[in-house]
Structure formats: C-alpha cells, structure tokens
C-alpha positions in Angstrom: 6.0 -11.2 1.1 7.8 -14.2 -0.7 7.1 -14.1 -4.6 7.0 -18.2 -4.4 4.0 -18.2 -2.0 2.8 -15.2 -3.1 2.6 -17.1 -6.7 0.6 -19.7 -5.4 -1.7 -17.6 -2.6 -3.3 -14.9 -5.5 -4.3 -17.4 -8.2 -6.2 -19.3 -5.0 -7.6 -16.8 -3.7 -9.1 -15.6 -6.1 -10.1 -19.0 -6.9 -11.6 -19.1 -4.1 -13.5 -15.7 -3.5 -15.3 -16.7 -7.5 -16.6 -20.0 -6.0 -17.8 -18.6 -2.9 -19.6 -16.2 -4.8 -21.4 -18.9 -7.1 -22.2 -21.2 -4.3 -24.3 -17.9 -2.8 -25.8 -18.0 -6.0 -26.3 -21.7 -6.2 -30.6 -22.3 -5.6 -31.6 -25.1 -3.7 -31.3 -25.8 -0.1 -28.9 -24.2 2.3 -27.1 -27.0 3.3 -26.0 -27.6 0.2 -24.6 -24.0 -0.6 -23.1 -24.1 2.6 -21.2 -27.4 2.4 -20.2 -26.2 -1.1 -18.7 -23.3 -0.1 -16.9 -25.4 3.1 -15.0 -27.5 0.4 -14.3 -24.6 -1.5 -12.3 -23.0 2.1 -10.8 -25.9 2.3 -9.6 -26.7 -0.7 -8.3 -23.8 -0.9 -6.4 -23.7 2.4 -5.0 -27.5 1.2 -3.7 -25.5 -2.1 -2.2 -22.6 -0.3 -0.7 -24.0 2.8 -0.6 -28.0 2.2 -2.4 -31.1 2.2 -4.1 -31.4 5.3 -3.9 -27.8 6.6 -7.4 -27.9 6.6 -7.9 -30.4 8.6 -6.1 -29.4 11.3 -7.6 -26.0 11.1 -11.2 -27.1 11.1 -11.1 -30.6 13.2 -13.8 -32.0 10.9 -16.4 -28.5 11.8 -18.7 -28.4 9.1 -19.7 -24.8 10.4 -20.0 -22.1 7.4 -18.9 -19.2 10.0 -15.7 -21.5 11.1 -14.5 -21.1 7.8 -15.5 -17.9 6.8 -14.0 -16.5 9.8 -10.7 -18.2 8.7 -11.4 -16.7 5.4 -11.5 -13.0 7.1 -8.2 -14.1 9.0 -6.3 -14.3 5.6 -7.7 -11.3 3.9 -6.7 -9.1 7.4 -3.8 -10.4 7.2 -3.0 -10.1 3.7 -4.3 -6.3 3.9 -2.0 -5.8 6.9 1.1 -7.0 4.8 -0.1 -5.0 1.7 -0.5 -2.0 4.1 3.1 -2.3 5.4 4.7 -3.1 1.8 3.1 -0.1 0.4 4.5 2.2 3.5 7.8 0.7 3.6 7.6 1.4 -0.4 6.2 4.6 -0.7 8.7 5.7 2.1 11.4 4.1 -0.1 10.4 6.1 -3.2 9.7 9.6 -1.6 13.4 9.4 -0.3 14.4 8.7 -3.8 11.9 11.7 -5.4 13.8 13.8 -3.1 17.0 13.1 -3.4 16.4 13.5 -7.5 15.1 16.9 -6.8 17.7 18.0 -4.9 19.6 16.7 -7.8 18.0 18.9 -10.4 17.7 21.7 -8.0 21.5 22.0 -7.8 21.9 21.5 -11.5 20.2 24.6 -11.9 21.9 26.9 -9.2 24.7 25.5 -10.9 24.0 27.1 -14.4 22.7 30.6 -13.0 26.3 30.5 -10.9 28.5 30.3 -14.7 26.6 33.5 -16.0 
C-alpha cells in the first residue's frame, strides 16, 4: 500500500461510490442514469490511475456492467490488500503483546525472588 496513491485512491473512491449512488437515484430514463454513472467510472479511473486509463480500459464500451465490473475489480482488490495489511499487522502486534507480557511477567518473578 503506498501512502501517495493511497492519498489519491480514498478521496476517489469515495467520490465515486456517492455519485453512483445519486445517479441510481437520478429519475428519468435509463440511459441517462446509466451514461451518468459510465462518466462517473471513468472519471474516476482517469483521477486514480491517469489520463486516459479509461480509455484503454473500456475501448469506447458504453456498457454499465463493463464498468461496474471494473468497479468490483478495485474494491476485491483493495479488500485483498486491506485483508493482508491487517494480518501482516495484527501478526506484528501480537508478537509485540507478547513479548511485553513476557516482560511484565518476569518483572514480577523477579520481585517474589528478593523476599
């Protein structure tokens, strides 16, 4: 996980994810809710990965289950990498509750030892 793109990534997503919602929650014709929420997936791929990212991703498909299905990519993904931070942290911190037990467990034979 690098803190730069990780900088950019949240604040898009999320972005992203509130203007998907609203263009569910647009009225009027389909089309128009879906084409709205097309720009939205690729503006937000532009922002995250570069100008013209989406393009090459999509090839000019206006298909709302294209993008949505690269949308589900990302969030898989960025679960996975959460998922494996969190073990690789959580493994991390154990070994350090441990070893500061062990600590304070020897402190205290230590004292019951000088009486």
């Amino acid at each position: 996980m690098d803190a730069d793109f990780m900088e950019k990534f949240e604040p898009a997503v999320n972005k992203m994810r509130e203007e998907i919602n609203a263009g569910k929650a647009m009225q009027g014709m389909t089309a128009a809710k879906y084409k709205a929420m097309n720009q939205t997936i690729e503006t937000f791929f532009d922002t995250v990965f570069g100008e013209g990212t989406a393009c090459s991703i999509f090839q000019g498909s206006k298909n709302i289950m294209v993008h949505l299905e690269a949308v589900a990519r990302i969030d898989e993904a960025q679960r996975a990498e959460k998922k494996q931070f969190n073990n690789f942290s959580n493994k991390y911190t154990q070994r350090q509750n441990s070893f500061q037990s062990m600590q304070g467990h020897q402190k205290k034979q230590r004292k019951h030892e000088r009486t």
